[in-house]
PyMOL commands that place a pseudoatom at each C-alpha (Angstrom):
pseudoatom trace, name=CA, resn=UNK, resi=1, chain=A, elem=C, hetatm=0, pos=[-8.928, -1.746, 30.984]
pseudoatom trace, name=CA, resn=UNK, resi=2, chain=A, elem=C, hetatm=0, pos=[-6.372, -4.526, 29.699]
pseudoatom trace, name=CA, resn=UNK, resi=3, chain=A, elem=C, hetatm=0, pos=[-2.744, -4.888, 30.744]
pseudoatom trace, name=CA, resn=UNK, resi=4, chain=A, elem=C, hetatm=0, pos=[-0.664, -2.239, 28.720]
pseudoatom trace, name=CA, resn=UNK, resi=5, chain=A, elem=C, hetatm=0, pos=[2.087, -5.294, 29.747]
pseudoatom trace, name=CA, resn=UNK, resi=6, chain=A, elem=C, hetatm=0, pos=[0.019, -8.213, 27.659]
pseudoatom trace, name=CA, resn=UNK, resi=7, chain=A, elem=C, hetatm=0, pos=[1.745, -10.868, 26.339]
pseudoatom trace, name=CA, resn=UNK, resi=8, chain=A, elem=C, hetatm=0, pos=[2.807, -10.652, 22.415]
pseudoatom trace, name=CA, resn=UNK, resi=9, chain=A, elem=C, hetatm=0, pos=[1.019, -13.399, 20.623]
pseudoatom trace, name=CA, resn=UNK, resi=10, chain=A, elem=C, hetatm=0, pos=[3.260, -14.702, 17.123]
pseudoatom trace, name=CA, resn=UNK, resi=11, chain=A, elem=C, hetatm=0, pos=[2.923, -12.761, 14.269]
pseudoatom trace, name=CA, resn=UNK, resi=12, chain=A, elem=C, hetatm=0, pos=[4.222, -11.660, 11.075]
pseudoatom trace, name=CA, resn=UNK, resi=13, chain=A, elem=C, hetatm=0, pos=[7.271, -9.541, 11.809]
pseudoatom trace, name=CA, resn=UNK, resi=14, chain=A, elem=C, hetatm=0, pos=[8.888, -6.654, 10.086]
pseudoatom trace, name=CA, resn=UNK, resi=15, chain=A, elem=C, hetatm=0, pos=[11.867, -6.533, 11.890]
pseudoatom trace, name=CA, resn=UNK, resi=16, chain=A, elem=C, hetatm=0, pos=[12.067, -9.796, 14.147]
pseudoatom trace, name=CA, resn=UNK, resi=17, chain=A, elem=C, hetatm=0, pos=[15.336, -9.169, 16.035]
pseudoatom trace, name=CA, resn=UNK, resi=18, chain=A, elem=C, hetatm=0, pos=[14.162, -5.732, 17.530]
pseudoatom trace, name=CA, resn=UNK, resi=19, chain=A, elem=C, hetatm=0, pos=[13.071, -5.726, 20.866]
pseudoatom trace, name=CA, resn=UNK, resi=20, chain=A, elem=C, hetatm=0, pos=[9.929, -4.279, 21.600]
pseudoatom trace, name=CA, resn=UNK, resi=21, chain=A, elem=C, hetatm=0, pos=[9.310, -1.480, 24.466]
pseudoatom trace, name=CA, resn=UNK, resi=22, chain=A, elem=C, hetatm=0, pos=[8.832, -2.912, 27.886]
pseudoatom trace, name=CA, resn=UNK, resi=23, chain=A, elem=C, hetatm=0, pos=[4.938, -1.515, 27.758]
pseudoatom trace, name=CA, resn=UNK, resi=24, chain=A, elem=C, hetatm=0, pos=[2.616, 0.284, 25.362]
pseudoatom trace, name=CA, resn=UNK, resi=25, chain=A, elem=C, hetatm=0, pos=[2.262, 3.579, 26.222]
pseudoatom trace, name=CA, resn=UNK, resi=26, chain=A, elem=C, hetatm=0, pos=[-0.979, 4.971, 26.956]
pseudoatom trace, name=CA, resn=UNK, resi=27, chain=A, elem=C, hetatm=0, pos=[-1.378, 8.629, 28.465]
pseudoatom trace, name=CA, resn=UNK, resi=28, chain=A, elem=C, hetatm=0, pos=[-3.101, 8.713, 31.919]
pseudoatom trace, name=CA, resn=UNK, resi=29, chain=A, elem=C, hetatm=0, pos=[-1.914, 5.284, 32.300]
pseudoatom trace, name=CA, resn=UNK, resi=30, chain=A, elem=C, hetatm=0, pos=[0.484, 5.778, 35.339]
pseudoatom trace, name=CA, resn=UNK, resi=31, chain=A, elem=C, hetatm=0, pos=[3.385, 4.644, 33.046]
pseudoatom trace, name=CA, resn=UNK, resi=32, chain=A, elem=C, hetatm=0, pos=[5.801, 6.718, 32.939]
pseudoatom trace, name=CA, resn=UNK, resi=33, chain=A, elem=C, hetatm=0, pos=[6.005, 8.753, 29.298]
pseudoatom trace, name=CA, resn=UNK, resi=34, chain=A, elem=C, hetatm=0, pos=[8.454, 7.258, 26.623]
pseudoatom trace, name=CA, resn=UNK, resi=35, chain=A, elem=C, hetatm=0, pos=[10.750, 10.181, 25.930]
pseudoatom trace, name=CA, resn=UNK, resi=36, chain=A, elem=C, hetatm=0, pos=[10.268, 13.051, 28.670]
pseudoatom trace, name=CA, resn=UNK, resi=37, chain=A, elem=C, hetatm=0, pos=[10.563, 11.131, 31.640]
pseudoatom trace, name=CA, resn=UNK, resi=38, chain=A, elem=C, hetatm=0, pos=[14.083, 9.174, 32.191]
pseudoatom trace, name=CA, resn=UNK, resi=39, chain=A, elem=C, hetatm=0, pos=[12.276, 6.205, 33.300]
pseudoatom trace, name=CA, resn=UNK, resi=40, chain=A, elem=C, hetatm=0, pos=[10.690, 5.889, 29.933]
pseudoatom trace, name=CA, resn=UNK, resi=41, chain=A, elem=C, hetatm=0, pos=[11.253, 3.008, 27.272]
pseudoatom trace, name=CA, resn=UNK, resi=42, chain=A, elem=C, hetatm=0, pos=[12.768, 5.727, 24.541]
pseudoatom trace, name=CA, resn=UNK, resi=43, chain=A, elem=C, hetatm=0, pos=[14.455, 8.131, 26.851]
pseudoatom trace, name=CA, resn=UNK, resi=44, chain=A, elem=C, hetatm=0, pos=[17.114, 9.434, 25.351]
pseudoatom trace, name=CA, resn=UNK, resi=45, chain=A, elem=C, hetatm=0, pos=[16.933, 7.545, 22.190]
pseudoatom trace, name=CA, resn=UNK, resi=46, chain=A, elem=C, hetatm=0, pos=[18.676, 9.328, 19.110]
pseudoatom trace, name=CA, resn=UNK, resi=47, chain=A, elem=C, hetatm=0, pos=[16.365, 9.489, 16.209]
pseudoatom trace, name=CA, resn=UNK, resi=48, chain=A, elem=C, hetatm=0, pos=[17.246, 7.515, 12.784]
pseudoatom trace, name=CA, resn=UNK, resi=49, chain=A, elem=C, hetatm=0, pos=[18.145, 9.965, 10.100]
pseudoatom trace, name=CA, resn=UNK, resi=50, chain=A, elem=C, hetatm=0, pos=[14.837, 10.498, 7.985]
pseudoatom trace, name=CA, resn=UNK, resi=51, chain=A, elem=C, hetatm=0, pos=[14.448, 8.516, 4.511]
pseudoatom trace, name=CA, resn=UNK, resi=52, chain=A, elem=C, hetatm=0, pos=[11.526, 8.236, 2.464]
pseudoatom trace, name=CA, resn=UNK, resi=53, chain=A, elem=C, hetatm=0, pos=[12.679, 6.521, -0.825]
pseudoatom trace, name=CA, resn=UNK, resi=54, chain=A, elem=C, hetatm=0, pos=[11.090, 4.298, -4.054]
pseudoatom trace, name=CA, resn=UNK, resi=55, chain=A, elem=C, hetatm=0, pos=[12.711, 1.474, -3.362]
pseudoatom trace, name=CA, resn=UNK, resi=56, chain=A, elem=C, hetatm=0, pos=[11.622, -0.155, -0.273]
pseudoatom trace, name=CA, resn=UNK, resi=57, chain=A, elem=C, hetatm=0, pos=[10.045, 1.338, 2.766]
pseudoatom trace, name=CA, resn=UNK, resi=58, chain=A, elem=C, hetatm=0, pos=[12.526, 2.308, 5.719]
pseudoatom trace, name=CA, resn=UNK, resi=59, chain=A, elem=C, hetatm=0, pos=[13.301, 0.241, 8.671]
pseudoatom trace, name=CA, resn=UNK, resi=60, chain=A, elem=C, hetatm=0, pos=[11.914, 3.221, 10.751]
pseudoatom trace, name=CA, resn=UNK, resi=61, chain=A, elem=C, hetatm=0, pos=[8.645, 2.353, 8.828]
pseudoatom trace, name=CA, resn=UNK, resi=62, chain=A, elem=C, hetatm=0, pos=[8.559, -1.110, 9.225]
pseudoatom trace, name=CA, resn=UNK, resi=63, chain=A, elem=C, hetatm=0, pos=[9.304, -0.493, 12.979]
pseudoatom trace, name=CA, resn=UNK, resi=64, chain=A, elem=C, hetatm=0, pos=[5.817, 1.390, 12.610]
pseudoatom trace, name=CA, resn=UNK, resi=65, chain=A, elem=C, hetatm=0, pos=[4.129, -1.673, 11.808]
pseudoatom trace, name=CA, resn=UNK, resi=66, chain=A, elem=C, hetatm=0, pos=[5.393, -3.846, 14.145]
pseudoatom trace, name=CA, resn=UNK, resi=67, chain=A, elem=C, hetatm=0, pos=[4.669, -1.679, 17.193]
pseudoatom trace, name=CA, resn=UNK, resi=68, chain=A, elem=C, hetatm=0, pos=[0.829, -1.174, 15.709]
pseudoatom trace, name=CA, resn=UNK, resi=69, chain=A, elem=C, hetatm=0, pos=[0.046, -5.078, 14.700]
pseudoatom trace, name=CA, resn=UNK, resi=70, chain=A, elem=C, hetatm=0, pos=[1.697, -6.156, 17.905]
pseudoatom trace, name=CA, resn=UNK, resi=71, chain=A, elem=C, hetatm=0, pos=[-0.590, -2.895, 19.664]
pseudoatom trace, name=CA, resn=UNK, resi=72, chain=A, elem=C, hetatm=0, pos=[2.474, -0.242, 20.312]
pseudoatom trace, name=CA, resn=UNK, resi=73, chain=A, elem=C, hetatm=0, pos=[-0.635, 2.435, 19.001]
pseudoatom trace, name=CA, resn=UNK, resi=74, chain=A, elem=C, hetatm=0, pos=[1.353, 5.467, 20.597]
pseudoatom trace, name=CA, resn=UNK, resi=75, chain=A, elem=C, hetatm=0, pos=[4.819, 4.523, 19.945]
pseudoatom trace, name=CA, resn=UNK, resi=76, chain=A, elem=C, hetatm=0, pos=[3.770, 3.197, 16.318]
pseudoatom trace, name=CA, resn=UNK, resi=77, chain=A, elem=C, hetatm=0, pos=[2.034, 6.726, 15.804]
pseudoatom trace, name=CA, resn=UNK, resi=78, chain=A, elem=C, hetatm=0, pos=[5.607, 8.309, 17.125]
pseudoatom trace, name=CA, resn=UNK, resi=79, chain=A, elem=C, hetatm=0, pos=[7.218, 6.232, 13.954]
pseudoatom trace, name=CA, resn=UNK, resi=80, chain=A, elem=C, hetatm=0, pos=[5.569, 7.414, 11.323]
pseudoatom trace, name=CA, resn=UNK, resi=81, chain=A, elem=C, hetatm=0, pos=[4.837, 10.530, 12.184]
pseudoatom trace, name=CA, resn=UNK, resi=82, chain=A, elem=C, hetatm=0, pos=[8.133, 12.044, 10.927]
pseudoatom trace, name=CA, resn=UNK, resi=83, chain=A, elem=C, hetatm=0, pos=[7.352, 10.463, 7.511]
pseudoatom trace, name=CA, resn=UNK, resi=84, chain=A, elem=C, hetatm=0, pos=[4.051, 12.028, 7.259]
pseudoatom trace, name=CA, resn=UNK, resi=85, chain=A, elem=C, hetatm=0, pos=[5.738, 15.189, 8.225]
pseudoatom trace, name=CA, resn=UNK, resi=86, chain=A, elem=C, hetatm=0, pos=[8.553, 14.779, 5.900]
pseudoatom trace, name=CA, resn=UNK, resi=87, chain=A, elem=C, hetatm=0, pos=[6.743, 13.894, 2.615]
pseudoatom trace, name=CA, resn=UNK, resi=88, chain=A, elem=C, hetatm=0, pos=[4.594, 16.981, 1.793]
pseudoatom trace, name=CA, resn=UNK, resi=89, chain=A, elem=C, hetatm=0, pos=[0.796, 17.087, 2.554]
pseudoatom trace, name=CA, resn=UNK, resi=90, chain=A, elem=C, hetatm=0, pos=[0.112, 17.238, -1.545]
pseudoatom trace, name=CA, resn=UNK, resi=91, chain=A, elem=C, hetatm=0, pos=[1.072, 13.632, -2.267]
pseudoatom trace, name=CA, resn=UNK, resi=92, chain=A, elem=C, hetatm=0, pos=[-0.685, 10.571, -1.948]
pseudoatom trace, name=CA, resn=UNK, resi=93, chain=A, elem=C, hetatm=0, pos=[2.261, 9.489, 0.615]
pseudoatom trace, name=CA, resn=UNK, resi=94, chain=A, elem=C, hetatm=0, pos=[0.984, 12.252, 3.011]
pseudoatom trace, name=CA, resn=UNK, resi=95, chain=A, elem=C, hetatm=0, pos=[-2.688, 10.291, 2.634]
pseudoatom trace, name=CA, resn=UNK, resi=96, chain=A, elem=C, hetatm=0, pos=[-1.113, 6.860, 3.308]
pseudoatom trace, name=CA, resn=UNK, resi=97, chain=A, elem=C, hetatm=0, pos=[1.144, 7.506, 6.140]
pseudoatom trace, name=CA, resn=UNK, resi=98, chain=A, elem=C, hetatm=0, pos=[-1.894, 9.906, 8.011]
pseudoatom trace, name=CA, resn=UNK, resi=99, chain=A, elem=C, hetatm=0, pos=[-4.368, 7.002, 7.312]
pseudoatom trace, name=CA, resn=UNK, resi=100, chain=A, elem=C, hetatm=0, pos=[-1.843, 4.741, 9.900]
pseudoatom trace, name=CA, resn=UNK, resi=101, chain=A, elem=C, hetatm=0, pos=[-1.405, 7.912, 11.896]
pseudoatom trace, name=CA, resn=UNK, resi=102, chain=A, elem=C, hetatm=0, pos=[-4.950, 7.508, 12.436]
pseudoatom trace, name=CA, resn=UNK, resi=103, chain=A, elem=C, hetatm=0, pos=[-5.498, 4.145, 12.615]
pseudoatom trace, name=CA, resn=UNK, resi=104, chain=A, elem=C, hetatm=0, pos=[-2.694, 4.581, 15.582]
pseudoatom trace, name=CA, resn=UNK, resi=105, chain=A, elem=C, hetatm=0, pos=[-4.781, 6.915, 17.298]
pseudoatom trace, name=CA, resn=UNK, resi=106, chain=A, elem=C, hetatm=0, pos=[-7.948, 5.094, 17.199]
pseudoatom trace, name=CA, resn=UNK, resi=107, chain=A, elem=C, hetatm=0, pos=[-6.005, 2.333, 18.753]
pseudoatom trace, name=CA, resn=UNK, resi=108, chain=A, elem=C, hetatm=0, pos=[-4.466, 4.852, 21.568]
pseudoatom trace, name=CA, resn=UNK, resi=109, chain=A, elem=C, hetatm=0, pos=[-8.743, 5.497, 21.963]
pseudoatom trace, name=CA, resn=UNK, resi=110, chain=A, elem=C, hetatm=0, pos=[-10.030, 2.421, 22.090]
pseudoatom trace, name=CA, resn=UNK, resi=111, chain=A, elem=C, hetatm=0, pos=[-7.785, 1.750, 25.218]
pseudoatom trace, name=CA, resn=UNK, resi=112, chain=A, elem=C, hetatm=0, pos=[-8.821, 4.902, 26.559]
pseudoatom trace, name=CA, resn=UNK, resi=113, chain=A, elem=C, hetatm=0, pos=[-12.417, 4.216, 26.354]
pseudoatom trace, name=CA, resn=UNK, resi=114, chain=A, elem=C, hetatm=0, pos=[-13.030, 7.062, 24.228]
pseudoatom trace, name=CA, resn=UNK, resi=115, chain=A, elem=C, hetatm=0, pos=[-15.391, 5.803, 21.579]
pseudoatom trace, name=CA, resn=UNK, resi=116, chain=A, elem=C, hetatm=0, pos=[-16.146, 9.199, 19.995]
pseudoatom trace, name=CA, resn=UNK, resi=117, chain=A, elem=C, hetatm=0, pos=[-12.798, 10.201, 19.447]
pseudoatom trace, name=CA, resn=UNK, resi=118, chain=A, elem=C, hetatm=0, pos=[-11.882, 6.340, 18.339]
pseudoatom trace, name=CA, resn=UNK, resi=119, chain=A, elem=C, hetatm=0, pos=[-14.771, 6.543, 15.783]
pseudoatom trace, name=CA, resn=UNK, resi=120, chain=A, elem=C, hetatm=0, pos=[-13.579, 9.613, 14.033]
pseudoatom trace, name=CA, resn=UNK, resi=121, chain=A, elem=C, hetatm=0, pos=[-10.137, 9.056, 13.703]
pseudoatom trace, name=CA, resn=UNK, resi=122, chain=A, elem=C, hetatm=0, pos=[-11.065, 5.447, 12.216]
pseudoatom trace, name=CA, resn=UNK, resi=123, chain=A, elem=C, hetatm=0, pos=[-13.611, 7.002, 9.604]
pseudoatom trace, name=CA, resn=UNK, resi=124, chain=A, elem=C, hetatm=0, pos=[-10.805, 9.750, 8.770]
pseudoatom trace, name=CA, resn=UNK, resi=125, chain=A, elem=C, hetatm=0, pos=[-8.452, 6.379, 8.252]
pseudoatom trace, name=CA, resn=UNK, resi=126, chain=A, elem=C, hetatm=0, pos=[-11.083, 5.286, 6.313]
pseudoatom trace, name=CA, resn=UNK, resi=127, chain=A, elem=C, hetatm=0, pos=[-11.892, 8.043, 4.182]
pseudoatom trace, name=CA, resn=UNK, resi=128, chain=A, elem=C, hetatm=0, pos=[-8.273, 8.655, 3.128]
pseudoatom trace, name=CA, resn=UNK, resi=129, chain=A, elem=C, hetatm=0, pos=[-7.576, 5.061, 2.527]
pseudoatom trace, name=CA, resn=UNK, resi=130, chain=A, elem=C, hetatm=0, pos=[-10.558, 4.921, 0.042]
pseudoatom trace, name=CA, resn=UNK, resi=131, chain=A, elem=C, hetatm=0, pos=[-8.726, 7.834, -2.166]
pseudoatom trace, name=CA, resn=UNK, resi=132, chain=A, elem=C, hetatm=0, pos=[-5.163, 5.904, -2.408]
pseudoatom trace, name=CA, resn=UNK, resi=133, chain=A, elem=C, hetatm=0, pos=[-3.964, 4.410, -5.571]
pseudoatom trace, name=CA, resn=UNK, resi=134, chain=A, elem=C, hetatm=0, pos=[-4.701, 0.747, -4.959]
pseudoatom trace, name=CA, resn=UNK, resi=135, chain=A, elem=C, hetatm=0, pos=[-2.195, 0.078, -7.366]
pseudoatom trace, name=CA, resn=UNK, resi=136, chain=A, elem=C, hetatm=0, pos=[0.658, 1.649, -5.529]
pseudoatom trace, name=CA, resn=UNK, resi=137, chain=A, elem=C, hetatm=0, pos=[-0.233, 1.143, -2.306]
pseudoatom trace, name=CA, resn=UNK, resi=138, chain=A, elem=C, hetatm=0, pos=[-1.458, -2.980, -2.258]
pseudoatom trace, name=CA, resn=UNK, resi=139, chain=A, elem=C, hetatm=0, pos=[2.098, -3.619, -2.757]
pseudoatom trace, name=CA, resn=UNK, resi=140, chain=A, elem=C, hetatm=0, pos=[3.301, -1.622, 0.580]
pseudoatom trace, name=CA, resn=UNK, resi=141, chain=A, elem=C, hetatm=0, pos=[0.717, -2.803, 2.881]
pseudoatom trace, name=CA, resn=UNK, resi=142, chain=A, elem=C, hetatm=0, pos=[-0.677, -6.486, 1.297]
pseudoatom trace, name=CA, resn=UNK, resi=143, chain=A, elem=C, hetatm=0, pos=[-4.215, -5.580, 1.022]
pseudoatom trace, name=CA, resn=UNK, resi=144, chain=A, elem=C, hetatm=0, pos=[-5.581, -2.605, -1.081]
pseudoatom trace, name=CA, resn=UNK, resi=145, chain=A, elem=C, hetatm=0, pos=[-6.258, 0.617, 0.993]
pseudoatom trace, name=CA, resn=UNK, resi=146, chain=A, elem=C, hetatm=0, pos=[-9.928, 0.025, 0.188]
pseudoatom trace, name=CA, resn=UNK, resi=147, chain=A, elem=C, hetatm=0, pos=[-9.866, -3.333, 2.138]
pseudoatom trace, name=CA, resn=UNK, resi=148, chain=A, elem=C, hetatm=0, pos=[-8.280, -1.732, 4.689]
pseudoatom trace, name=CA, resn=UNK, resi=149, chain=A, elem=C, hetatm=0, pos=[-10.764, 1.329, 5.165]
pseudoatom trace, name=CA, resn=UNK, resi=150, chain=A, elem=C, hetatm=0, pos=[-13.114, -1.533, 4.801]
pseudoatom trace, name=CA, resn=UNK, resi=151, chain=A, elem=C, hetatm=0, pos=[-11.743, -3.444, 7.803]
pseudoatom trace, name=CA, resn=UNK, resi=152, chain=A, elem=C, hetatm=0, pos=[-11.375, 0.052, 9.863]
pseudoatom trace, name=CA, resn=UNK, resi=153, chain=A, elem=C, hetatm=0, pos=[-15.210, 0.670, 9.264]
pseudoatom trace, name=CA, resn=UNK, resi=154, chain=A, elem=C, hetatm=0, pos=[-16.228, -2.621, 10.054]
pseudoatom trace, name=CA, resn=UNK, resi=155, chain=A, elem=C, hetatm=0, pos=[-14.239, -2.806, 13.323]
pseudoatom trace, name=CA, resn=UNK, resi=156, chain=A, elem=C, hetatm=0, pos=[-15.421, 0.659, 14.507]
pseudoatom trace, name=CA, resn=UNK, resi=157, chain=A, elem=C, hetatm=0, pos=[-18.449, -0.675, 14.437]
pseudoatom trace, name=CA, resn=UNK, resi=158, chain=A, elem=C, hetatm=0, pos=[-17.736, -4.297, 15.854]
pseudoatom trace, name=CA, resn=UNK, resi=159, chain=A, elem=C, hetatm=0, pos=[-15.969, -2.284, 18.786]
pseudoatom trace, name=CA, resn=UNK, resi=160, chain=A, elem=C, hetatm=0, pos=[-18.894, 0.063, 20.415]
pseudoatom trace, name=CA, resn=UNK, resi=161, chain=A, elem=C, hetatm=0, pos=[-19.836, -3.027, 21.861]
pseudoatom trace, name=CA, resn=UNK, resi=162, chain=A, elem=C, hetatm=0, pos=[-20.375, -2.741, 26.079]
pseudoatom trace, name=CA, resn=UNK, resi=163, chain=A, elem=C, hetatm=0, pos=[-16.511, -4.368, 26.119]
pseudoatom trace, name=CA, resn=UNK, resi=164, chain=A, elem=C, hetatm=0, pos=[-14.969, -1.467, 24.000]
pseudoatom trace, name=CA, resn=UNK, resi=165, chain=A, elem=C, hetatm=0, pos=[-12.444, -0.854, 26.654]
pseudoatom trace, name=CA, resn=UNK, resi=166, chain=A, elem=C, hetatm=0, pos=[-11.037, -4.427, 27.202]
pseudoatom trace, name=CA, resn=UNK, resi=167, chain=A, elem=C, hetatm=0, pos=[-10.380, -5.434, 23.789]
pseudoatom trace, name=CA, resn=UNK, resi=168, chain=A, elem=C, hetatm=0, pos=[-6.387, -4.664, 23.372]
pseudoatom trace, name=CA, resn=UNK, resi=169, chain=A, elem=C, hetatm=0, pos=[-6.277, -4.134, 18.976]
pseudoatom trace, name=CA, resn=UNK, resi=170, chain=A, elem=C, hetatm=0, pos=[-9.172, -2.885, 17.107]
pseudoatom trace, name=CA, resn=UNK, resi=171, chain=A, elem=C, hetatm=0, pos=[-7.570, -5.308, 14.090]
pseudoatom trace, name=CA, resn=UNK, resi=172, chain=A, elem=C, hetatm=0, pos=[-7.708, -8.972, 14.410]
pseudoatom trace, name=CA, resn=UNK, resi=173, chain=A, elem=C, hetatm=0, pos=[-4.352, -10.457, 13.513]
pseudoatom trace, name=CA, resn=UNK, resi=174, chain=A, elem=C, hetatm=0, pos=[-5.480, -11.874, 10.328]
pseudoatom trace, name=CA, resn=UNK, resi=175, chain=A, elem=C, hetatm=0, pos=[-5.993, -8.130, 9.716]
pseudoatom trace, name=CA, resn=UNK, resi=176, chain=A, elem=C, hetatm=0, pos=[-2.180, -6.997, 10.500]
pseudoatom trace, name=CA, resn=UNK, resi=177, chain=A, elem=C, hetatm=0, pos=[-0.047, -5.904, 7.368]
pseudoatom trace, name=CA, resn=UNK, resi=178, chain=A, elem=C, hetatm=0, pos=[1.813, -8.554, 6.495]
pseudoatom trace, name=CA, resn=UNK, resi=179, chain=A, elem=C, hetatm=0, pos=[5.959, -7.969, 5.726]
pseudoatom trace, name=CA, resn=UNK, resi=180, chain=A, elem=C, hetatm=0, pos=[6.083, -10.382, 3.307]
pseudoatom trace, name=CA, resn=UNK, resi=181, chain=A, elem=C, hetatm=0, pos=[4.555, -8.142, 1.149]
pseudoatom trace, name=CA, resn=UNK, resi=182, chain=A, elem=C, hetatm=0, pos=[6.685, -4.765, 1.225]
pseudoatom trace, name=CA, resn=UNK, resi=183, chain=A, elem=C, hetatm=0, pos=[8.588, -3.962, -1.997]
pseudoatom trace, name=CA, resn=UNK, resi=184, chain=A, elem=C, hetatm=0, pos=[8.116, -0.555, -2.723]
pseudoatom trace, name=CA, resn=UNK, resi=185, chain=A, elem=C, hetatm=0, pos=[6.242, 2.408, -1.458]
pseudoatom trace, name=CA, resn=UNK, resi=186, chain=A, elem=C, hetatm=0, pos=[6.113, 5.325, -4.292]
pseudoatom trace, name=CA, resn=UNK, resi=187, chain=A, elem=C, hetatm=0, pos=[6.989, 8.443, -3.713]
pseudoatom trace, name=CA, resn=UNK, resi=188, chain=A, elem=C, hetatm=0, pos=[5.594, 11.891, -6.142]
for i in range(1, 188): cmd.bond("trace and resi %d" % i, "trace and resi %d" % (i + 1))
show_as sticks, trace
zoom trace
C-alpha cells in the first residue's frame, strides 16, 4: 500500500497558503481518525458557516479540490459533503457536487484495494457527470463534466491493473481541476 505520508508534488492550487493535514486519512489505516479521536488532524475544528452562492464557489469548496488533486480522498469527501447536503437533491448542483463525492470515494478505494467498490463509485461519477450542463459546469471545474466522466472511465479501467493498490491518485495531475478556471458555479 503507499505512504498515506507521500510527499506533495507542485500543482495547481486553490488555496496555496493553507496547510494541508499532516496525513490522508484512510480507515483501517492505523492513523488515528480526523475528528473523533483528539490525536486527529481536524479534531476539534469548528466548521465554516455553509455558503453555496452564483458568484464564485466557496473557499470550503476550493479546499475540496485541493485535498482531492493533492489525494486528501477522505478529507476532500468531508468538504463537500455539506454542499451536496445543503443544495437540494433536485438540482443539477446536487449531481455535480455527488459526482466529486464519488470520485472521493473511489479514491478512498483504490487505496484500500477494493476494486469493486472503486469501480462503482467511479461509473456513478461518471454517469452523473455525463447529465451536467456542460455549459455551466466547464466554467467551475476547467474541463466539461463529459471529459471528466471520460477520464473517470478511462482510469477505472487503467487502474485494475495487478498494482491497483500502490498507485496513490486514480487522476494523473494533468487531470486535476485547475483553479485558474473557477468563476462561477450556478445555483437553481
Amino acid at each position: 500500500m503507499s505512504d498515506l505520508r507521500f510527499p506533495k508534488a507542485e500543482k495547481p492550487r486553490c488555496l496555496p497558503d493553507r496547510r494541508f493535514p499532516e496525513y490522508a486519512y484512510l480507515p483501517g489505516s492505523g492513523l488515528p481518525h480526523p475528528v473523533r479521536h483528539p490525536d486527529g488532524h481536524s479534531f476539534g475544528a469548528t466548521d465554516e458557516p455553509l455558503a453555496w452562492c452564483r458568484t464564485g464557489p466557496p473557499e470550503q469548496f476550493l479546499w475540496g479540490v485541493d485535498l482531492f488533486n493533492y489525494c486528501y480522498y477522505w478529507e476532500a469527501h468531508e468538504a463537500w459533503e455539506p454542499f451536496w447536503q445543503y443544495v437540494g437533491r433536485t438540482s443539477e448542483d446536487w449531481a455535480f457536487l455527488k459526482s466529486f463525492i464519488l470520485l472521493a470515494a473511489a479514491g478512498v478505494k483504490v487505496r484500500e484495494g477494493k476494486h469493486g467498490p472503486m469501480r462503482r463509485h467511479l461509473e456513478r461519477a461518471a454517469s452523473l457527470l455525463d447529465e451536467l450542463n456542460a455549459d455551466i459546469f466547464t466554467s467551475a471545474i476547467g474541463m466539461s463534466p463529459q471529459v471528466l466522466a471520460s477520464l473517470a472511465r478511462a482510469e477505472c479501467a487503467d487502474l485494475l491493473g495487478p498494482s491497483a493498490t500502490e498507485v496513490a491518485s486514480p487522476f494523473s495531475p494533468a487531470d486535476t481541476v485547475q483553479p485558474e478556471y473557477y468563476g462561477a458555479i450556478v445555483v437553481y
